[in-house]
N, C-alpha and C positions, 0 to 999 in steps of 0.2 A: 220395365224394359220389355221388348217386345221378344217375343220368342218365335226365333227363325228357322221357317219350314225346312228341313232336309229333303233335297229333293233325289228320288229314287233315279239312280245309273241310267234306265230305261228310255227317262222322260227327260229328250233331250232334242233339238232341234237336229236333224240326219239329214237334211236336204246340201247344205254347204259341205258337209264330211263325206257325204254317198258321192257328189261330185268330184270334189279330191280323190277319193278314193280309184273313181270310176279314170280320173286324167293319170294317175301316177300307173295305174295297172296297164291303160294303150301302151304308155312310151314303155315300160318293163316289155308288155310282151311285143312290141315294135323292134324294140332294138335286140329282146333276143332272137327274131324270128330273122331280121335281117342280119345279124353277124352269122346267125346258125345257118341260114338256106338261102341267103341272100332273095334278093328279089325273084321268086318263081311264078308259075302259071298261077300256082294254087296258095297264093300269096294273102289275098283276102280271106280266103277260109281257114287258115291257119290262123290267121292276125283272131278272125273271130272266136276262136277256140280256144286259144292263149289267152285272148280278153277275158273270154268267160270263169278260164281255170285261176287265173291271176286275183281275178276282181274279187270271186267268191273266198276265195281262200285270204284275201286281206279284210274284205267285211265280214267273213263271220270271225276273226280272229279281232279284230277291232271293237266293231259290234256286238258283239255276241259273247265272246269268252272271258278278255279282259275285263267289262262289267260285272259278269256272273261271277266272278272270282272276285271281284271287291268289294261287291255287294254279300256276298257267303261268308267273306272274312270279316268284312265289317260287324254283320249280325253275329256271326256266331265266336266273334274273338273280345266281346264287351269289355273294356277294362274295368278292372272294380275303383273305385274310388280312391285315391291317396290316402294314407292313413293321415289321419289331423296328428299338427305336431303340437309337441309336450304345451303345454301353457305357459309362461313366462312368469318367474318370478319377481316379486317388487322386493329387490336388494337395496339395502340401505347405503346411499349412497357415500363416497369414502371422501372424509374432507381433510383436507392438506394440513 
């Protein structure tokens, strides 16, 4: 039987998730910047600030933390093996 590579947290495609990431953080800081100050002058530069703080703060906690702590757990929480159970007796079987 073939034995399947574990592949490390790291090594993972980010291009589809960065985008997610990147659309879920506009509409967060959109709709807080528009309930908070409603449409102002200085509208787009706010949007872009809140993008920034939003985005970073959901990919490095995505990205970055969640892995490192599964991967840390993983390695260093190894379970040890199940103990083997008792071996089974050959009882003489009981005839009617």
């Amino acid at each position: 039987m073939a034995k399947t590579v574990k592949r490390h947290p790291f090594q993972r495609d980010w291009r589809r998730d960065l985008i997610i990431a990147g659309l879920v953080s506009l509409v967060l800081a959109m709709t807080l910047l528009l309930y908070t100050f409603g449409l102002t002058s200085d509208f787009l530069l706010r949007l872009l600030n809140a993008f920034l703080i939003i985005f970073i703060m959901i990919s490095g906690t995505v990205f970055l933390i969640i892995p490192s702590v599964n991967w840390a757990f993983g390695r260093f929480s190894k379970q040890k093996a199940p103990a083997k159970p008792a071996p089974k007796r050959n009882l003489p079987k009981k005839r009617p």
